[in-house]
N, C-alpha and C positions, 0 to 999 in steps of 0.2 A: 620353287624356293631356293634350289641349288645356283638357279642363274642369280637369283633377286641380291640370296647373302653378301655382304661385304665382308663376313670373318665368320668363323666360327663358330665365335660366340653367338653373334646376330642369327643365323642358322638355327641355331637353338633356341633362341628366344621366338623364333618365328615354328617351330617346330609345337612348340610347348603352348602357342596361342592359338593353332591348328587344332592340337588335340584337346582345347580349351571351349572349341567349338565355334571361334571366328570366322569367318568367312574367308577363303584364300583372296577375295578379291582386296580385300580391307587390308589381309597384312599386305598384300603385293605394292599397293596403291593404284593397284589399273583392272579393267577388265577388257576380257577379248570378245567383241561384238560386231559381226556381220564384218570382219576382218579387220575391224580397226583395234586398235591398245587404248582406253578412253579409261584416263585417270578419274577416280573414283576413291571416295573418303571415310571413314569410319563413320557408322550412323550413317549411311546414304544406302537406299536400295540397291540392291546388286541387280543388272536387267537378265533375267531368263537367256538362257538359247534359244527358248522354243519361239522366243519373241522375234526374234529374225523374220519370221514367217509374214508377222505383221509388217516390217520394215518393205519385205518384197512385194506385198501385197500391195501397199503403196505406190511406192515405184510404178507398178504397171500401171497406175491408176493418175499418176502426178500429170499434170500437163507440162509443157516447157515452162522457164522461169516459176515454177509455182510457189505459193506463198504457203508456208506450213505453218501450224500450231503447235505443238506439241506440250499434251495437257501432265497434270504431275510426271513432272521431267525427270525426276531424280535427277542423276547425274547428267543428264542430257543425252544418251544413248541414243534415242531414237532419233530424233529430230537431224541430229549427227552424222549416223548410217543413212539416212534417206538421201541427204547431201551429195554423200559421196555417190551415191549410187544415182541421180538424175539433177538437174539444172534448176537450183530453190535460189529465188529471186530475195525473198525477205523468211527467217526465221527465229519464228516465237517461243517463249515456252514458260512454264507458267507452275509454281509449285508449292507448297502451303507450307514446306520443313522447309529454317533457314539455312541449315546444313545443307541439303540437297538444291539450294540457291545458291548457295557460295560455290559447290563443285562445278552447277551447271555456270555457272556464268567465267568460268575460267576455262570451259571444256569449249560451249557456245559461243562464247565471247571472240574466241581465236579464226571462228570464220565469219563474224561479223554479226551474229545471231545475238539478241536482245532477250534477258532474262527476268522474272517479273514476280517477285514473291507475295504468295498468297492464293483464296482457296478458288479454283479452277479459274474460269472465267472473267471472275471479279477483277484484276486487275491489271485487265490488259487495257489497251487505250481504246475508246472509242469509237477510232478511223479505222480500225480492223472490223466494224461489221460490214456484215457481210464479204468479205475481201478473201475468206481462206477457202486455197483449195483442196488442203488435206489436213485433216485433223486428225492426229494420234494420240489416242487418250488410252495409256498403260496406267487405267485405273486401278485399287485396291477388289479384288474380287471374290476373296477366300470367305466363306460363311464363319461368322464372329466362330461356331462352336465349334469349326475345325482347325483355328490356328492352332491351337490345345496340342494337333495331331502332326504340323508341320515340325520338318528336321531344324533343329534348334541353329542352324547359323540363319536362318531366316527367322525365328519366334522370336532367339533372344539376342539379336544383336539387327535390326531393321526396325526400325521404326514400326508399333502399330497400328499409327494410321496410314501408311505404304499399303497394311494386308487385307484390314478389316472393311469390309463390304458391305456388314450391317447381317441380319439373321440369314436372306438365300444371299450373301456376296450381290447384290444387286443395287445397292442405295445409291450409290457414286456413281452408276453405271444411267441410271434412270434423271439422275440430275443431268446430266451432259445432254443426254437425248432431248431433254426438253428445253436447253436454252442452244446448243448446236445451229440448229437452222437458222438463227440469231448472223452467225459468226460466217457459213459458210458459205460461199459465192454460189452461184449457180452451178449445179453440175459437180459443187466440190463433193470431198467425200467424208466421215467420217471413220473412223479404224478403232475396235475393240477387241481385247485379247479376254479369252473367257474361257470356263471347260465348255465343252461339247455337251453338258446337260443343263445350261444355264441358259446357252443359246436360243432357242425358242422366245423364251419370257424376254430375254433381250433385245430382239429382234422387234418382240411386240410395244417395248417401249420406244425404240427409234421410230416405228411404223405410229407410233401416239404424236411424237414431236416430230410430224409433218417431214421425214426421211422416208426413202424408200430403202427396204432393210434387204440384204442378203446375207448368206454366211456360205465360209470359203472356211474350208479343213483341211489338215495334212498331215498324211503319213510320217513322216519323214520327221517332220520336228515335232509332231505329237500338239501340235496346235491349232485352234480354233480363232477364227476372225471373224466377228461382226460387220457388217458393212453397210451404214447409211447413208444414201446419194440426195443431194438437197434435188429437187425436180427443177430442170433446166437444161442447158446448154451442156450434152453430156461428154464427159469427156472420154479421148480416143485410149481404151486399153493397150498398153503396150506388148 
């Protein structure tokens, strides 16, 4: 906030919406993700650290030129990071808050990626089935009873349908796996970010919607990845 301030005043007004319990990314207007600065709006999901994890996960998983999805975009974070980091031919992404459309489509828009407001799937074009090779879906996965328990710059100032997952965090996470295999090319992958006790049940709803499921964990950033492979043409791990 000392670099962001333009006066002093402003300093304090951004001081006093801190201790108001805003989000530092909201007042900043950007957030720092998998090394980029990815402008970011009020009422727009702020994306995790631990979510990097997912971002790398990918990556090693991307073929050349690949064609990404990337499902409730929020601000476009993921789809973004993956870019930088390997050779994405065509990028999608697809979000149900108008807010988190407008940011992404200003954030996606600048390397040529196509933004698509509305609820997952629904309203992307046609000509993308079957065609994706990575799908990252940073869906909603907190259990309705624990938002209650989350630190208030994610309760009270995120959108609650960003958080809410339905009773186990699981509802949003169960729709993707069952229309997924729809969208993804052969061999593509699907990418889910989840606790490490959700994992299981999740895995077995990919392994229902015809994916072969794995999960990849990690110290480091304290995160957990679901992994669906549609059955096909498998692609080379980086």
């Amino acid at each position: 906030m000392l670099d962001a301030a333009t006066s002093e005043s402003r300093l304090e007004a951004m001081v006093t919406q801190r201790v108001a319990g805003r989000p530092l990314e909201h007042i900043l207007g950007w957030v720092q993700f998998c090394g980029l600065k990815i402008a970011i709006d009020e009422g727009v999901f702020v994306p995790r650290q631990r979510t990097e994890f997912l971002v790398r996960e990918a990556a090693r998983l991307a073929p050349p030129d690949a064609v990404v999805l990337d499902l409730c975009c929020g601000a476009g974070a993921l789809g973004l990071a993956l870019a930088s980091l390997v050779t994405v031919s065509e990028l999608y992404a697809t979000d149900v808050e108008a807010a988190a459309v407008r940011c992404a489509r200003r954030n996606v828009g600048a390397i040529g990626g196509e933004v698509f407001e509305g609820d997952l799937f629904m309203p992307l074009p046609r000509t993308l089935l079957g065609r994706v090779d990575i799908l990252l879906a940073n869906v909603p996965y907190v259990p309705t009873r624990a938002i209650a328990l989350m630190p208030p710059e994610a309760r009270d100032f995120e959108p609650r349908v960003t958080l809410d997952g339905g009773a186990d965090g699981l509802d949003v996470v169960r729709r993707v796996a069952g229309e997924a295999a729809r969208w993804l090319a052969p061999g593509g992958h699907l990418l889910v970010e989840l606790s490490e006790e959700q994992s299981p049940l999740a895995a077995n709803a990919l392994a229902a919607g015809r994916l072969l499921p794995r999960i990849a964990t990690s110290e480091q950033f304290y995160a957990t990845v679901v992994i669906g492979t549609r059955p096909g043409t498998t692609t080379a791990i980086r």
